[in-house]
N, C-alpha and C positions, 0 to 999 in steps of 0.2 A: 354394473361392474366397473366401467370408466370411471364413474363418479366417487367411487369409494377408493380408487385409485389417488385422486387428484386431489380428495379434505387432505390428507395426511400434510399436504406441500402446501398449501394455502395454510394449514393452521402455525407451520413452522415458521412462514412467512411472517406470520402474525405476531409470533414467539421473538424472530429475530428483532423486529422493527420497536417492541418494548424494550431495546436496549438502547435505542435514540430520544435522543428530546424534544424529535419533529412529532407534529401530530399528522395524523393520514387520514385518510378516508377509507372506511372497510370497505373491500372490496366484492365485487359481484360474482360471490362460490354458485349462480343458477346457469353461468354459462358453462355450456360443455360442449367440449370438441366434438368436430362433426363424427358419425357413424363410421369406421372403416368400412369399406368397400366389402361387396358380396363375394365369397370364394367361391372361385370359379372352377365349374364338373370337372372330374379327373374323366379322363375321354376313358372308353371302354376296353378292357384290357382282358386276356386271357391266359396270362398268369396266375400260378397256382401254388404255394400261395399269391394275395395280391398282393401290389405292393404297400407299402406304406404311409399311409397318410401325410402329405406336409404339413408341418406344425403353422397355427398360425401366424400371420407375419407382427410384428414387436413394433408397436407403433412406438417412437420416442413421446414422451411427454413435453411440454414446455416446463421448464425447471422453475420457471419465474414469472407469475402474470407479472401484466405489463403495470408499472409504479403508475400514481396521479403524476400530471405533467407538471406539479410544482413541489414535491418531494426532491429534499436534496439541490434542489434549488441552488443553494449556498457553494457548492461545489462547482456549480461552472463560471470560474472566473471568467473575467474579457479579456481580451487580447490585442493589440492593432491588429487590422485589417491585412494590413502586409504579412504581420506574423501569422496570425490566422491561416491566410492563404498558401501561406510557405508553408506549413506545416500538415496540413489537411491535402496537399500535392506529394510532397516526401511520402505518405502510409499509404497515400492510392496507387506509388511506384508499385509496392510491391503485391505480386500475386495469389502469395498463397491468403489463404481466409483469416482475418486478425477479429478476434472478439472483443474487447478493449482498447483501447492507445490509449497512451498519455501521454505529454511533452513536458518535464520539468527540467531544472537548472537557472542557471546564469544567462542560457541562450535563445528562455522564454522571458525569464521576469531580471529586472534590475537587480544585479547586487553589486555595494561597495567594492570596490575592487576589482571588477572585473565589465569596466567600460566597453565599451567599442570602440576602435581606436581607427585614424583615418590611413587610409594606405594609398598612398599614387597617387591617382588624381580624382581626390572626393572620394573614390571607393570607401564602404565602410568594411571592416572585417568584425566579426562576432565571435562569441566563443563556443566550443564545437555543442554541438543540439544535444538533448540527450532525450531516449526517449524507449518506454516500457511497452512491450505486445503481451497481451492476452491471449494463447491460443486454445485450442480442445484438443487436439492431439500434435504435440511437440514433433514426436519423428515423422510423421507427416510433411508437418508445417515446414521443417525446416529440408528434407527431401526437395520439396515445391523449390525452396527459396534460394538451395546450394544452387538446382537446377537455373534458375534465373537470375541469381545474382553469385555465381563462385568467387567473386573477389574478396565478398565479404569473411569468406572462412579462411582459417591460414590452409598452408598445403596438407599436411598429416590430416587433418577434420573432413577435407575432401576426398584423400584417400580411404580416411577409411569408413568414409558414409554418414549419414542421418544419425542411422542407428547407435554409434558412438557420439556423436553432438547432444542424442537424447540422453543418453545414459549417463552423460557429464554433467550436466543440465544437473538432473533430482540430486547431485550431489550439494549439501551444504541449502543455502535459502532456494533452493532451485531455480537458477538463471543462469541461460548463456548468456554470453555479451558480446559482440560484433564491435567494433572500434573503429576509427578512424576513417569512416566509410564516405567517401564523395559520391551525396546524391541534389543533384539540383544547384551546382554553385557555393553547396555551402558542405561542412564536415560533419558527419552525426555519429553518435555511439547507441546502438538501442539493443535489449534485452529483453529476453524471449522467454516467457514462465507458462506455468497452467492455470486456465479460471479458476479449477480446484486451488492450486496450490497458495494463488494471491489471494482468496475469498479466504483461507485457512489462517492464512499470517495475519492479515483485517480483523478477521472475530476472535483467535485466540494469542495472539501476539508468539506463535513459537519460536520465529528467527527475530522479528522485528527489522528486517532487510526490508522486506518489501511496504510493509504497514507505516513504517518510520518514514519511508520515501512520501509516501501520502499523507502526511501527518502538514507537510508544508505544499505550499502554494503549486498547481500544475493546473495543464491546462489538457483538458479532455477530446479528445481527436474523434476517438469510437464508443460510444458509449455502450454499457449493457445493465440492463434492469439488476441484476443479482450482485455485479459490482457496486452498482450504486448503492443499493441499500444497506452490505455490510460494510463499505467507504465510512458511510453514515454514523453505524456503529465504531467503527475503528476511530473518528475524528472525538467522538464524546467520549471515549475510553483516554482518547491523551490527555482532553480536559480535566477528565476524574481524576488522573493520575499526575499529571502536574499540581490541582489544587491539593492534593495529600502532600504533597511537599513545598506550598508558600503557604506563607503567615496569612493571618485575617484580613490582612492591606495590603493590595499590591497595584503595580503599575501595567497594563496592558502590557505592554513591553515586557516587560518579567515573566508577564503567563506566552507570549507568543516563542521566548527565549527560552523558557524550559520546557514548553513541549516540541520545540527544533531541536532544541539537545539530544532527545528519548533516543536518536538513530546514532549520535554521535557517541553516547558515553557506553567504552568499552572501545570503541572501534581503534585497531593497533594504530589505524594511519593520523590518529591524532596526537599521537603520542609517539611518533615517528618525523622524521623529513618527508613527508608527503601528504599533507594537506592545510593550507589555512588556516592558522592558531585562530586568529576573529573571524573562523567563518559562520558562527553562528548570530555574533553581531551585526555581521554584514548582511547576512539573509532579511532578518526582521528590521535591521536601519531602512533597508530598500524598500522592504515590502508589506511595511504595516499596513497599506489599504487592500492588500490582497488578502493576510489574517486577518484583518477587522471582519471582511467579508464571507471567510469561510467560515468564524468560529462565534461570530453575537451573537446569533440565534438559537445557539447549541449551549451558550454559557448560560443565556439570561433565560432558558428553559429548564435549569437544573433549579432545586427548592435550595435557598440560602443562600443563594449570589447574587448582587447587585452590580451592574456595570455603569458608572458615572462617565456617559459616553465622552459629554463634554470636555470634564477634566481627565481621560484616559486612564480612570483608578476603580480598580474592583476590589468589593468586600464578599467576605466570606462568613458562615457562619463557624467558629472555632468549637464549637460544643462536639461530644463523641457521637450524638447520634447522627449528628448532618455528616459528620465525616465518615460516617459507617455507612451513611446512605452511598458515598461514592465507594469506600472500598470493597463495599460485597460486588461489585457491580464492575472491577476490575477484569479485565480477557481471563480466560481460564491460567493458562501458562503461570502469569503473573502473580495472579491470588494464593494459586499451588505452592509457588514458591517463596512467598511473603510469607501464609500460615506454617510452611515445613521450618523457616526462620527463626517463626515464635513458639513450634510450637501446637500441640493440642489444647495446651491449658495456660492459663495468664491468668495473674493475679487470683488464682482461686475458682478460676471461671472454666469449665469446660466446653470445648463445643458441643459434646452430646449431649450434657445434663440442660444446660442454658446457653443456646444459641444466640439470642439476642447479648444477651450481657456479657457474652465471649468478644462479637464485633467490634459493641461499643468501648469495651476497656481495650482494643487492642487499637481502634479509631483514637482512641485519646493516649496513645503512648507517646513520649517525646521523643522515642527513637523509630517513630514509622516513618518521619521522611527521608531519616538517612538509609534506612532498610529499602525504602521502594525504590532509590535510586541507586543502591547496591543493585538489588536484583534486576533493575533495569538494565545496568550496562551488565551482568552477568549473559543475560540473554541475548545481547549484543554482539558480544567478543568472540564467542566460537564462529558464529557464523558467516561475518563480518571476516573475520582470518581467516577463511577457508576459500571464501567467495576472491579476497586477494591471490590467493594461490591459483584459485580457477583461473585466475587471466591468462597466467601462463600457456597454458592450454586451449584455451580461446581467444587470446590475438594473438597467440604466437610470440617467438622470444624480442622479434624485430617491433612490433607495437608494443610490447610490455613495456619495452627500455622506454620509448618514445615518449607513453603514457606515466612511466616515472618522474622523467625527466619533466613532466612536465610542470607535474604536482609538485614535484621538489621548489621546481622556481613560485609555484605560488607559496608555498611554506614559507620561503624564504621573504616571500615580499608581506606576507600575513604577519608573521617575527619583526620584521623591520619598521611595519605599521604598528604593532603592538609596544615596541621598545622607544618609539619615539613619542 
């Protein structure tokens, strides 16, 4: 009976991992969990009727056997030592149970613009950490964490419990956010989602908050087998989708620069006083040895790409069928909204009658890559502006101004870089 339980999750596993361009080793479906335990007599009773039998106890499943230890690989960047250690000390501060971490930003990896500057004497200062929790259950987690850390929350979120922090949370890409928070010497902002809900943005791109965050360079604190493999998925899905919108030649750079955008375009604050007009230049100027190393192995595994490491230039195949090979293969959300764009039928071609010849005439249109970047920042913007408004509510009016304030002055210094 166990065993008939547990194909259905290993064959999904299976299902999922043909959306990556890693190869894996199949894994071993003969091992099965040990035996639950024998139930134990109900002692003797002389009620009339008896009573009622306790149903058996619900053993949880593992949701994820455990990956080979060289899967996904690509995804654990390095880090110094120092950083490392600062980082892997801040997540064990806290109590409650974290499924995931991650650490990305300016205050893991170098970008333009955003140095470390010396303060006093030798001091260095950095810029404030940022960093994503996985949990399993939200009002829990955050119960635990008001309990042990209430500074983090403004006053009204304390007042009125977990049970509100949670319910604000699933609003929009579903993430609270904590702000300006002194843990260890230094300042961090970190945000608190569901495995569900982050494994769901990964494989289907709905909000593209959280998947777009992962799309660039971080550094992994807590790992878990079920995030890694749809991460996996999620990083070859912005390959696909960035090569649907460059030409047959391009430069490293150009492919690391439009799939850093996929989060950006649509987002109100770029098109506002509040963030860095070059901040997508500045991410990939910084950090091309960190892209090289999340995404070579995921380019040069797809059929029709060449990467000329040496001279930093990839080729593509430009024919419909190579580019139909990536966009059937698009997150669901995306593909939905590409075909509702075009469309049932194109040039003559149905999808019911001719599936194949519907793809490829719709892979060889010269308006798909302006379409797939429409629809990208359409998926973008709602979420993206809603998640801004959440701040309000989770730092409170006094860290919102702060956190404005702050982004406004890089705008301001991103403009001024740009103009000159």
């Amino acid at each position: 009976m166990l065993a008939t339980r547990i194909r259905p999750v290993h064959i999904q596993c299976i299902r999922l991992r043909t959306l990556a361009t890693e190869s894996v080793h199949s894994l071993d479906s003969d091992k099965q969990p040990p035996p639950p335990p024998a139930k134990p007599q109900s002692p003797p009773t002389r009620l009339n009727p008896r009573p009622r039998p306790r149903s058996a106890p619900q053993y949880a499943q593992q949701v994820l056997p455990n990956l080979p230890s060289t899967f996904g690989r690509n995804q654990l960047l390095p880090v110094s030592n120092t950083t490392r250690a600062l980082l892997e000390d801040i997540v064990a501060q806290f109590d409650a149970p974290i499924r995931y971490a991650f650490a990305y930003g300016s205050g893991v990896f170098e970008q333009d613009g955003y140095s470390r500057q010396k303060e006093g004497a030798g001091s260095e200062t950095r810029p404030m950490l940022d960093f994503m929790f996985a949990v399993t259950h939200p009002d829990h987690w955050h119960s635990i964490n008001m309990h042990q850390n209430p500074s983090h929350y403004p006053l009204h979120s304390r007042l009125l419990g977990s049970s509100y922090v949670s319910r604000v949370e699933r609003i929009g890409p579903g993430v609270w956010f904590n702000a300006y928070v002194p843990v260890n010497g230094v300042t961090i902002k970190y945000g608190v989602t569901t495995v569900d809900n982050l494994c769901s943005d990964l494989l289907n791109w709905h909000t593209l908050y959280l998947a777009g965050r992962m799309h660039k360079p971080l550094r992994i604190i807590k790992d878990d087998a079920r995030v890694r493999l749809t991460q996996q998925v999620n990083l070859t899905s912005a390959v696909r989708a960035a090569l649907l919108t460059l030409p047959p030649a391009f430069s490293e750079n150009e492919l690391f620069e439009r799939i850093t955008s996929i989060s950006y375009a649509g987002d109100p604050r770029m098109y506002l006083p509040a963030e860095n007009r070059n901040k997508v230049a500045n991410i990939v100027r910084s950090q091309g040895s960190q892209f090289r190393e999340l995404y070579y192995r995921l380019v040069v595994g797809l059929p029709g790409v060449h990467w000329r490491v040496g001279e930093g230039m990839l080729e593509q195949d430009p024919s419909g069928h190579a580019r139909a090979a990536h966009l059937k293969k698009l997150p669901k959300n995306l593909l939905d909204r590409v075909k509702q764009s075009y469309g049932t039928q194109l040039g003559g071609y149905s999808i019911e009658s001719d599936e194949s010849a519907y793809w490829v005439r719709l892979a060889g249109d010269d308006q798909l890559p302006k379409v797939v970047s429409q629809e990208l920042a359409n998926i973008v913007r709602y979420p993206a502006t809603v998640q801004s408004f959440k701040g309000l509510l989770s730092a409170g009016v006094g860290k919102s101004i702060r956190y404005s304030a702050a982004k406004i002055a890089k705008w301001r210094k991103g403009s001024g870089a740009g103009s000159s």
